[in-house]
C-alpha positions in Angstrom: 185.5 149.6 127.0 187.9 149.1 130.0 186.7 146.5 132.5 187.7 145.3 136.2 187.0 142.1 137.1 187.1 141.9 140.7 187.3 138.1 141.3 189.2 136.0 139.1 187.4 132.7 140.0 185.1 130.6 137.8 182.3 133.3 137.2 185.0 136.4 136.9 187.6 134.1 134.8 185.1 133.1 132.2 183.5 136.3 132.1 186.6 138.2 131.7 187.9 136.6 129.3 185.2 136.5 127.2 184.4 140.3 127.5 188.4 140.6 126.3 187.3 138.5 123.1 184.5 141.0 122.5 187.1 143.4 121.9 186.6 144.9 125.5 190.1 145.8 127.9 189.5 143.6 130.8 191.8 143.1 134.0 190.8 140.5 135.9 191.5 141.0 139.7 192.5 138.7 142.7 194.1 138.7 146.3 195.8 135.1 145.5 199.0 135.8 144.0 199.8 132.2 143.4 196.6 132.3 141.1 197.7 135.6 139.8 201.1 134.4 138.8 199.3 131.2 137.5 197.1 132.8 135.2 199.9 135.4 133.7 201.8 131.4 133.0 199.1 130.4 130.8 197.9 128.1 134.0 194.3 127.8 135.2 193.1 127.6 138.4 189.6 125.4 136.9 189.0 122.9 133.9 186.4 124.5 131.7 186.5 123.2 128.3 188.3 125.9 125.7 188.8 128.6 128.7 193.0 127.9 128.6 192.9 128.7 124.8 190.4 132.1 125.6 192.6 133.0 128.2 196.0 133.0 126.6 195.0 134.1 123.0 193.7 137.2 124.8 196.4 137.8 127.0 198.7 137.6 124.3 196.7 140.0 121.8 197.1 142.6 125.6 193.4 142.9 126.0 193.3 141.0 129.3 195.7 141.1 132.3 195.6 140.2 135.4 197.2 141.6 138.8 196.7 141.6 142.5 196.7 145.4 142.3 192.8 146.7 142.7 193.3 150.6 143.1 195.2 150.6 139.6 192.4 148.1 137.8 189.5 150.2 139.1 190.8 153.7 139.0 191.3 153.0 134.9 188.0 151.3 134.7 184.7 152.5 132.9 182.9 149.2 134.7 183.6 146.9 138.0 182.3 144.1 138.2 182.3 142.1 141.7 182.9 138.2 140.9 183.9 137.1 144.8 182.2 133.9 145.7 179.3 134.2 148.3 179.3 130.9 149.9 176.7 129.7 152.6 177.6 130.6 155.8 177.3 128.5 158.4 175.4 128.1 160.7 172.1 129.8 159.0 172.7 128.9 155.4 172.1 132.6 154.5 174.8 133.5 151.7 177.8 135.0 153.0 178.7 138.5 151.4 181.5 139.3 153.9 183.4 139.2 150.4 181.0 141.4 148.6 180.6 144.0 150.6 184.9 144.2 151.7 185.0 144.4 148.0 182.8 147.4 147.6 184.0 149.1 150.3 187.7 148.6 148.3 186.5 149.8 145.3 185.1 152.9 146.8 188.7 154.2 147.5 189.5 154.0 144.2 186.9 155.3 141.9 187.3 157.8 139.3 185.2 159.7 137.1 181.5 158.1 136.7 182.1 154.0 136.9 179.3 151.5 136.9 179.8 148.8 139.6 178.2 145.1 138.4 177.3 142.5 141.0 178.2 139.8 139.1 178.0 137.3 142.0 175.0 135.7 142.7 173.6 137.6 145.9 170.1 137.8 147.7 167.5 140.7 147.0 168.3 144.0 148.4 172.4 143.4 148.3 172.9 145.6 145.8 171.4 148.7 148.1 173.7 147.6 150.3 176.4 148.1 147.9 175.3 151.6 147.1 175.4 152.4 150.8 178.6 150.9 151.3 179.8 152.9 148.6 178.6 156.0 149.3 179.5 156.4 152.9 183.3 155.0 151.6 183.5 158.0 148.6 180.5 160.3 149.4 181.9 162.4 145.6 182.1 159.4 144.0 179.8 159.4 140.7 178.6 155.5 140.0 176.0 153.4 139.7 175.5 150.0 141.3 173.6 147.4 138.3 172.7 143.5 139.1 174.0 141.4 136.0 173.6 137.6 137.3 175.5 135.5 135.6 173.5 132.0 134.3 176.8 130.0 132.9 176.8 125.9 133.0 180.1 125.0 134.1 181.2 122.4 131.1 179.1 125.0 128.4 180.1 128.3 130.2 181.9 130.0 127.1 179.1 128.9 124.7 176.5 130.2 127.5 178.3 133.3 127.5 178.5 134.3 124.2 175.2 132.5 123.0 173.0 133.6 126.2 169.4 133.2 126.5 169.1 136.7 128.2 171.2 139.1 129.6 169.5 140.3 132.8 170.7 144.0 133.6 168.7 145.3 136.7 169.2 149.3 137.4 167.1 152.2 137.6 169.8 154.7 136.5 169.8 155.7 132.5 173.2 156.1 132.2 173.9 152.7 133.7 171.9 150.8 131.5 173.4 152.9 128.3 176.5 151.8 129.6 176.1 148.0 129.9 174.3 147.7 126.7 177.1 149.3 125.0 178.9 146.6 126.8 176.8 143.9 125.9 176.8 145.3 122.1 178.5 142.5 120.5 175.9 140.1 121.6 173.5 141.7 119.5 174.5 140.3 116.4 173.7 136.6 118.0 170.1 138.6 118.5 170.4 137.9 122.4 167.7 139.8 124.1 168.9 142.0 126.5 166.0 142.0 129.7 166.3 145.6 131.8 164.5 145.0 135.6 164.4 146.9 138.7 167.7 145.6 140.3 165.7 143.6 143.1 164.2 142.4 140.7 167.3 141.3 138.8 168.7 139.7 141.9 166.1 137.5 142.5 165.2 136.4 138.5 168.7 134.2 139.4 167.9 132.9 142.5 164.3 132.0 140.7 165.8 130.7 138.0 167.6 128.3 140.0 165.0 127.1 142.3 162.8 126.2 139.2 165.8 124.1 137.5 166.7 122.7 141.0 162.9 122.2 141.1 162.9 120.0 137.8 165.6 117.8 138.2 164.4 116.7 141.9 160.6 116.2 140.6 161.9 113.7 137.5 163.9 111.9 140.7 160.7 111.1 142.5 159.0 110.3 139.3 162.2 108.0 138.9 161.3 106.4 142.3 157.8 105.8 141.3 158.6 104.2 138.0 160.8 101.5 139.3 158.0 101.1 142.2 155.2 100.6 139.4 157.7 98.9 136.5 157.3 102.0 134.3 159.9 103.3 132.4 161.5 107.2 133.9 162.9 108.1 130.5 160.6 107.8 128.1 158.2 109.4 131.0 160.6 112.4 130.8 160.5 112.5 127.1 156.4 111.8 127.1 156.5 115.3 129.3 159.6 116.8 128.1 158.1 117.2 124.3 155.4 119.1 125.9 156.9 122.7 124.9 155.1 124.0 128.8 157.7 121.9 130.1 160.4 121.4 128.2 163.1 118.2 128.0 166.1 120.3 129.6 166.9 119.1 133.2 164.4 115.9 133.1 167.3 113.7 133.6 167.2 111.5 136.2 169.8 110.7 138.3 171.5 110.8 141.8 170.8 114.5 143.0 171.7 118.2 142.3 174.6 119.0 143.5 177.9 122.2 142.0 178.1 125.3 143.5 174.8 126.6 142.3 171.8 125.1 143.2 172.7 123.7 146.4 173.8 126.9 147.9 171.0 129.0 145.9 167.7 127.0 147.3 169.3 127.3 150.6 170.0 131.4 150.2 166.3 131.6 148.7 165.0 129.7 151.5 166.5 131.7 154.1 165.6 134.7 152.2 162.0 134.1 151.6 161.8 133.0 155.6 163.1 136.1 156.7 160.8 138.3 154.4 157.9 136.3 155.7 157.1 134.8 152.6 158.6 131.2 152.4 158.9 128.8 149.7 157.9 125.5 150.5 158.1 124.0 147.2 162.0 125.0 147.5 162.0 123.8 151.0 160.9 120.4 149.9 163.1 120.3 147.1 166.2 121.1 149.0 165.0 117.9 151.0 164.6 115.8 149.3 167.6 116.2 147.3 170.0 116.0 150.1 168.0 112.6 151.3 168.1 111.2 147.8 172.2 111.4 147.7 172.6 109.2 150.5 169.7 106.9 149.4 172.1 106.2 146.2 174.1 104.6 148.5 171.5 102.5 150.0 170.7 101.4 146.2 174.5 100.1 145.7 174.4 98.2 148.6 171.2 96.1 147.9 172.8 95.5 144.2 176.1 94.1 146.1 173.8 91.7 147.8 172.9 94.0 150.7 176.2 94.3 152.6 179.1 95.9 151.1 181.4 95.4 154.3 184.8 94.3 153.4 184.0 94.7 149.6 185.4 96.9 147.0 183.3 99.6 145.0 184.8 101.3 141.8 183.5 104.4 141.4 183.5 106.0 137.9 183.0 109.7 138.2 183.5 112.1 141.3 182.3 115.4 139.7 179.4 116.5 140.0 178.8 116.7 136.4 181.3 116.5 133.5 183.0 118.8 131.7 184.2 120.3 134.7 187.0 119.3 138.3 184.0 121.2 140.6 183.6 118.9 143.4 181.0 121.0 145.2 178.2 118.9 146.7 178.8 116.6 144.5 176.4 113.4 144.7 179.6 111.3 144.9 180.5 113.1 148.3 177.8 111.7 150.1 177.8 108.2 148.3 181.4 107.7 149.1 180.7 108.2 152.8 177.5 106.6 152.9 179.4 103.2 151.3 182.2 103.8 153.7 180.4 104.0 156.6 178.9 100.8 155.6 182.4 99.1 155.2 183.4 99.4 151.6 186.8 100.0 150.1 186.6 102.4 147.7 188.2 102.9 144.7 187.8 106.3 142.3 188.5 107.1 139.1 187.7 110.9 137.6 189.0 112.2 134.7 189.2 115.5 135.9 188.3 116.0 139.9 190.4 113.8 141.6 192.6 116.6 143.1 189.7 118.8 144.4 188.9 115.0 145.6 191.4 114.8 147.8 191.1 117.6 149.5 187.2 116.4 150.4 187.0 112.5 150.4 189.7 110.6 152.9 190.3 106.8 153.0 190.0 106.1 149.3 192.0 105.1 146.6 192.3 106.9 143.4 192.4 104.7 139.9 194.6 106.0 136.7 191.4 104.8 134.3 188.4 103.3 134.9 189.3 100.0 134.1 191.9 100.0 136.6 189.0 101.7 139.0 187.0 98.7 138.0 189.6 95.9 138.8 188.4 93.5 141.5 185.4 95.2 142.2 182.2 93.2 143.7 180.1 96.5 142.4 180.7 99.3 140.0 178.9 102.7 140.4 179.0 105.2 137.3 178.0 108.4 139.1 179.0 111.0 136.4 178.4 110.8 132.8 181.5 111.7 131.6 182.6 110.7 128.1 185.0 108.0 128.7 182.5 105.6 130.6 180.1 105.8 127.9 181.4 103.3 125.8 183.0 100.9 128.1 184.3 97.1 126.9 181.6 96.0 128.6 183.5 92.1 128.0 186.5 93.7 129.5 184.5 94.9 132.4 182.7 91.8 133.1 186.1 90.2 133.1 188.0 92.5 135.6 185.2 92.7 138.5 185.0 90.2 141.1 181.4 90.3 140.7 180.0 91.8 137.4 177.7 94.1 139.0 176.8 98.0 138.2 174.9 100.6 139.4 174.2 103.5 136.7 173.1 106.0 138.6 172.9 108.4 135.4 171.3 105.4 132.9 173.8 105.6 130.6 173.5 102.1 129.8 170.7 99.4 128.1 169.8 96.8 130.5 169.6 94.6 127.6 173.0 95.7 126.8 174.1 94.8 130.4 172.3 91.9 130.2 174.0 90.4 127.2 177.4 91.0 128.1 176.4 89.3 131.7 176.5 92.2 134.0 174.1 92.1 136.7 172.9 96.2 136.1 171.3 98.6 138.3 170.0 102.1 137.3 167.3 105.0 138.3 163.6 104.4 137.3 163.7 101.6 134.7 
C-alpha cells in the first residue's frame, strides 16, 4: 500500500520505516529540511537501537523516501497518517494540537480519490471529530475517512514493539476504513497480533488509559519503596512477591527515581485536564502526577544526606541523564530535576551519558560533561547512577572506590548489592532496601 507519514519524528520515523519493511511504500514527511536532508544521508535525528539499519536498508531497496513536499506524498497516498508531536501547552497543560489540526487542514488540499487519514499522535478524546471537521470544511468533495491508531512503542524496544505488538488499536466506525487498515496491518498476522476495532473515542482514550495505569504502577512501587526503607523491608522482593501475581503483573514494578520521557508525563497531565473539563476527574491520576513530580526532587534530598547532609562546594558524578536507556530522550527526565535540585544546594556536577548528553546541553547549564563514567566519577565525594544503562552495570567497583574522594553512591535504580558495595568499601545508598 502507499503511505504518508506526516511527521518524521520518533513515532512517524519508527513507524514508517517499519511499515516500508512490511513491504508497504511509505514517504515519510517533515517541514525541517535539515532533518529531511539528514535522513536521505543515512543520518538520524534520535538513537533508537537498530532504527539507522531499518532506515537505510529500506531506503535503499526505494520503499521509503522522504521529502518536505506534502501535496506530492499525500495526493499519491492510499493512507495519511499524522505523526506531529502534541506537546503540553502551557499554561493549562492541555495537549497542544495546533500541529494536528494545521496538518489536517494541509492534507485536505491535497487529497485524492478515497484516502484514510490515521491520527497516529497521541491526542485527547473527541480530536479526531475535529479532524473530520477540519477536513471537510477544507475539501467538502473529498472522500476519506479519519481512524485513531495510537501508537504504544517503548523508546529503547520501539522496532520490536512494533512489529511484535500486543494490540493494534484501530478506532473507526467507517467499513471501508477498517478494511483498509487491516489490509495494512496484514503482515502482523502472521506474529498472531490481535487486531482490537473501537469506536474512535474510544480508541483515543484506550492510550491515554493505558498510560495513566502504567504511570499509575511505577509511582505506587515508589511509595511502597518509601515505606520499605521506613519499616526495613525489602522493595524488590515486595515487587516480585506482587509482581508473580498474574492480576498484577511484574512489568513496571521497578522502583526508582520517577517517571519521566515524553509519554507519561505529558499524558497524565492531558488526561487530567481532559477528565476535568468533561466533569469527570481522575484523582488517582491527579495523585500520581504528584507525587511523581515531588518524588524527583526528593532524589536529590536522598544524595545529599548520603554526602553527609551538605553537598555545597562538593562534586557529584552523575551516571546517566536519560530518562531511560536505550534511548538520547531527555524529556522530564528524573536527572533534570536532580541536577537542579543538587545545584541549587551548591554541588559541582559532573555527567556522564552514553547517549543524551547533547539533548543535555541544550536543558542542564553549569555542568560538566565526562567522556566515561570513570572519568564522571573522578574526585567525586558522591556518585548517583540515575539511569540503568548497560555500561554502569558492571562497574570496577575497586577502581571506583579508588577514584572518588569519598567512596559514596546513591543507586537510584538498585542496580547494585549492598553487600557488594559493602565489600569493595563503598558506603551505598539505593531505593527501598
Amino acid at each position: 500500500m502507499r503511505v504518508a507519514m506526516i511527521g518524521s519524528g520518533y513515532v512517524g520515523l519508527v513507524s514508517g520505516a517499519c511499515f516500508a519493511d512490511f513491504g508497504h511504500d511509505v514517504v515519510c514527511v517533515d517541514k525541517d529540511l535539515s532533518k529531511i536532508e539528514r535522513l536521505n544521508q543515512g543520518i538520524m535525528p534520535i538513537f533508537e537501537p537498530g532504527l539507522a539499519e531499518l532506515v537505510t536498508g529500506n531506503a535503499k531497496a526505494g520503499r521509503l523516501r522522504f521529502t518536505s513536499n506534502l501535496a506530492e506524498a499525500v495526493a499519491d497516498a492510499e493512507v495519511v497518517f499524522i505523526a506531529v508531536g502534541t506537546p503540553s501547552r502551557r499554561g493549562d497543560g492541555h495537549a497542544d494540537l495546533s500541529y494536528v489540526f494545521a496538518a489536517a487542514a494541509e492534507i485536505a488540499q491535497h487529497l485524492k480519490g478515497y484516502t484514510v487519514i490515521v491520527t497516529k499522535s497521541t491526542v485527547p478524546v473527541g480530536t479526531g471529530d475535529e479532524v473530520e471537521r477540519i477536513v471537510r470544511e477544507a475539501n467538502p468533495k473529498a472522500q476519506f475517512a479519519v481512524v485513531s491508531n495510537p501508537e504504544f512503542l517503548r523508546e529503547g524496544a520501539a522496532i520490536e514493539d512494533f512489529k511484535r505488538p500486543d494490540r493494534i488499536v484501530i478506532g473507526s466506525e467507517d467499513e471501508a476504513a477498517r478494511g483498509v487498515m487491516s489490509e495494512l496491518y496484514r503482515p502482523l498476522f502472521l506474529n498472531q497480533s490481535p487486531l482490537l476495532f473501537t469506536a474512535r473515542r474510544t480508541a483515543e482514550l484506550i492510550k491515554y488509559a493505558a498510560n495513566a495505569f502504567l504511570a499509575t504502577k511505577i509511582t505506587f512501587i515508589n511509595e511502597i519503596a518509601d515505606l520499605c526503607e521506613a519499616v526495613g523491608a525489602n522493595v524488590q522482593d515486595v515487587s516480585r512477591g506482587i509482581g508473580l501475581d498474574n492480576r498484577i503483573g511484574s512489568k513496571f514494578l521497578h522502583a526508582g527515581p520517577g517517571y519521566g520521557g515524553s509519554c507519561f508525563p505529558k499524558d497524565t497531565l492531558a488526561l487530567i485536564k481532559t477528565a476535568q473539563d468533561f466533569g469527570a476527574p481522575i484523582r488517582i491520576v491527579e495523585a500520581v502526577a504528584a507525587v511523581n513530580d515531588q518524588r524527583k526532587r526528593a532524589m536529590a534530598k536522598k544524595v545529599i544526606a548520603a554526602a553527609g547532609g551538605s553537598v555545597r562546594g562538593k562534586t557529584v558524578g552523575i551516571l546517566g541523564l536519560t530518562f531511560k536507556p536505550n534511548t538520547d530522550d531527555m524529556r522530564d527526565s528524573p536527572s533534570l530535576a536532580v541536577i537542579l535540585a543538587l545545584q541549587d544546594a551548591g554541588a559541582t556536577i559532573r555527567a556522564y551519558d552514553p547517549e543524551g548528553v547533547e539533548q543535555a546541553k541544550t536543558m542542564i547549564t553549569g555542568i560538566e560533561y565526562a567522556a566515561n563514567p570513570y572519568d564522571a566519577i573522578t574526585g567525586a565525594d558522591v556518585a548517583v547512577l540515575i539511569t540503568e544503562w548497560d555500561a554502569f552495570r558492571a562497574l570496577d567497583l575497586d577502581r571506583v572506590r579508588d577514584l572518588m574522594a569519598s567512596p559514596v553512591m546513591v543507586d537510584l535504580r538498585n542496580v547494585y548489592n549492598p553487600a557488594d558495595m559493602a565489600k569493595h568499601g563503598i558506603a551505598y545508598s539505593s531505593i527501598g532496601r
